[in-house]
C-alpha positions in Angstrom: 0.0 0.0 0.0 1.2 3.5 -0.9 0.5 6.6 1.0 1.1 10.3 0.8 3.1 10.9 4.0 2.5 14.6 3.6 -1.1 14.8 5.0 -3.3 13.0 6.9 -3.9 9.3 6.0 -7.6 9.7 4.5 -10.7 7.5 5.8 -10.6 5.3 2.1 -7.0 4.5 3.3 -7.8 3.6 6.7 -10.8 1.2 5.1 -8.5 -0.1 2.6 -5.8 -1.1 5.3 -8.7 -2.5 7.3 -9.8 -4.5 4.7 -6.4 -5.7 3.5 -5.8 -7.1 7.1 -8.8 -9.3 7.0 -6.6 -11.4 4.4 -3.9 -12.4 6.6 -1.2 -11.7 4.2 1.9 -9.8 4.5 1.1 -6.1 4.3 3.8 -3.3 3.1 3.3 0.6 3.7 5.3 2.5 1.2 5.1 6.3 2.6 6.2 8.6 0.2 7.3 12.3 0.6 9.6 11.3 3.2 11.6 14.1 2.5 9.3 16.6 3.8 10.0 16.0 7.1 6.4 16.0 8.9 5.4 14.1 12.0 2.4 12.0 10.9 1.1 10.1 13.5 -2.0 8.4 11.7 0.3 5.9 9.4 0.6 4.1 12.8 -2.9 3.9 12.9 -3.1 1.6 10.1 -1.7 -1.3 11.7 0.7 -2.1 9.2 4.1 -2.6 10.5 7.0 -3.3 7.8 6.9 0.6 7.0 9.5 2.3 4.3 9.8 5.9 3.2 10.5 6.8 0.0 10.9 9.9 -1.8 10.2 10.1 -5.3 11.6 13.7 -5.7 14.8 12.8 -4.2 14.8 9.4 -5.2 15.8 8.4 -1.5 14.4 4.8 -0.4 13.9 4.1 -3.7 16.7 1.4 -4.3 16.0 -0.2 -0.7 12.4 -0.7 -1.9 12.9 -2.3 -4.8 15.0 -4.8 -3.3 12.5 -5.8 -0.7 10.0 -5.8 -3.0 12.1 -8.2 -5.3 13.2 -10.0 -2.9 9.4 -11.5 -2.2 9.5 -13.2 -5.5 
């Protein structure tokens, strides 16, 4: 699951991570915007704890996600 860590996570994303739960399978948060720096306390919320920030501007986290991500398959 992706997020915009740059505002608050939005009730279809809350619903969304509730749903995804229900399946019992391993659940990624990719938060991106990392780079702007801002305390967001409501991706905890979503119960989802293998968390990675990413920045697509700066390209940081990037590299580190794909490997994770290929490293599932």
């Amino acid at each position: 699951m992706v997020i915009d860590g740059g505002v608050e996570v939005s009730q279809m994303e809350r619903e969304l991570a509730r749903r995804m739960h229900k399946y019992d399978k391993k659940l990624l948060l990719v938060v991106n915007k990392s780079d702007k720096k801002q305390s967001n306390d409501s991706i905890e919320k979503l119960g989802i704890t293998e968390k990675y920030t990413v920045s697509s501007t700066t390209k940081q986290g990037i590299s580190e996600l794909r490997e994770i991500i290929f490293s599932h398959f």
